[in-house]
C-alpha positions as CSV (number, residue, x, y, z in Angstrom):
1,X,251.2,110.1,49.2
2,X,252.5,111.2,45.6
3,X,255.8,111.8,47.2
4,X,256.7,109.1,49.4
5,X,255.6,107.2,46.4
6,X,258.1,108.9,44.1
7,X,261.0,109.0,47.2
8,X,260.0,104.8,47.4
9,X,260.5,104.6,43.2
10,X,263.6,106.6,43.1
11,X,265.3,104.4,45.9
12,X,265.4,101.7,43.7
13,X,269.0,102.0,40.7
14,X,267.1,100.7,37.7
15,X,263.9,103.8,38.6
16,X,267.3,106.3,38.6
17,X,268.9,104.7,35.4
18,X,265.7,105.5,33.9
19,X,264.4,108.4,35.1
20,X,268.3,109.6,33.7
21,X,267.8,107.8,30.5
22,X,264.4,109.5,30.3
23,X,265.6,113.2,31.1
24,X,268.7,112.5,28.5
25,X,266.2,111.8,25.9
26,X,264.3,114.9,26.7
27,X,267.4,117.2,26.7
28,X,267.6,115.9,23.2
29,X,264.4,116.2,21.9
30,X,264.2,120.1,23.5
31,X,267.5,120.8,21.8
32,X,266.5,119.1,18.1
33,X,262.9,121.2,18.3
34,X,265.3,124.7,19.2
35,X,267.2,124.2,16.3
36,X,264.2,123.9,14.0
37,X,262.9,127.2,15.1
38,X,266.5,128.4,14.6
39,X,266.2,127.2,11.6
40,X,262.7,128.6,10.6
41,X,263.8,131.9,11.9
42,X,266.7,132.6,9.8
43,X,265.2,130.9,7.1
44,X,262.3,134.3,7.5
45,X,265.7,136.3,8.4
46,X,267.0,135.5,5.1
47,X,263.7,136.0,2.5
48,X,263.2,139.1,4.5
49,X,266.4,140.9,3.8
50,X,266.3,139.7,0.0
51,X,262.9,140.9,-0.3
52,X,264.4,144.2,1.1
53,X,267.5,144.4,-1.6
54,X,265.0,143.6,-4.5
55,X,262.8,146.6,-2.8
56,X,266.1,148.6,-2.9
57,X,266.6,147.8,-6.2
58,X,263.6,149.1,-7.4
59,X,263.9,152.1,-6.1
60,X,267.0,152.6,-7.1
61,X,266.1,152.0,-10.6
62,X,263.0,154.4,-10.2
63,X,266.3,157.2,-8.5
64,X,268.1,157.1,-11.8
65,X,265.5,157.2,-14.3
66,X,263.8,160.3,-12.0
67,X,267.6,161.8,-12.3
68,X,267.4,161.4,-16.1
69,X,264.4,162.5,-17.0
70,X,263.5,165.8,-19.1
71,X,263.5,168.9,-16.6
72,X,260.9,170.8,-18.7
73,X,259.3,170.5,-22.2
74,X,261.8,172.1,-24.6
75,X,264.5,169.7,-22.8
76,X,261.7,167.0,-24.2
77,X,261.7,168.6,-27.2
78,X,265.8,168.2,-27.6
79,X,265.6,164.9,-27.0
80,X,262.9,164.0,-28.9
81,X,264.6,165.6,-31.9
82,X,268.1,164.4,-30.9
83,X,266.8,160.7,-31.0
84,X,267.3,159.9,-27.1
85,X,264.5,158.7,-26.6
């Protein structure tokens, strides 16, 4: 029944003209709401990977003050005196 009915509706121009209108306006719509998410996505993409150079950063910073740090007391003790500190 449902699809003589549809076969009868779409026999008619102005039924095509709108079913074609109608499946325009949904290509649209699907293609807008995909490039949101593409949006979204990189937008994450993005504050990921700078939350990842300021962790690199850090730890970089904690690499050089490891690599210049005293390597035993009297080296302390020589730079306590020599004012490096």
């Amino acid at each position: 029944m449902w699809a003589s009915l549809t076969v009868g509706l779409m026999a008619r121009p102005w039924a095509r003209r709108v079913a074609g209108f109608a499946l325009a306006v949904l290509t649209i719509a699907l293609f807008l709401i995909n490039l949101r998410r593409s949006g979204e996505r990189a937008g994450r993409a993005a504050e990921r990977l700078e939350t990842l150079e300021r962790t690199n950063a850090i730890q970089r910073q904690m690499l050089d003050a490891a690599a210049r740090r005293p390597r035993s007391r009297g080296d302390l003790l020589d730079r306590l005196r020599g004012g490096e500190f």
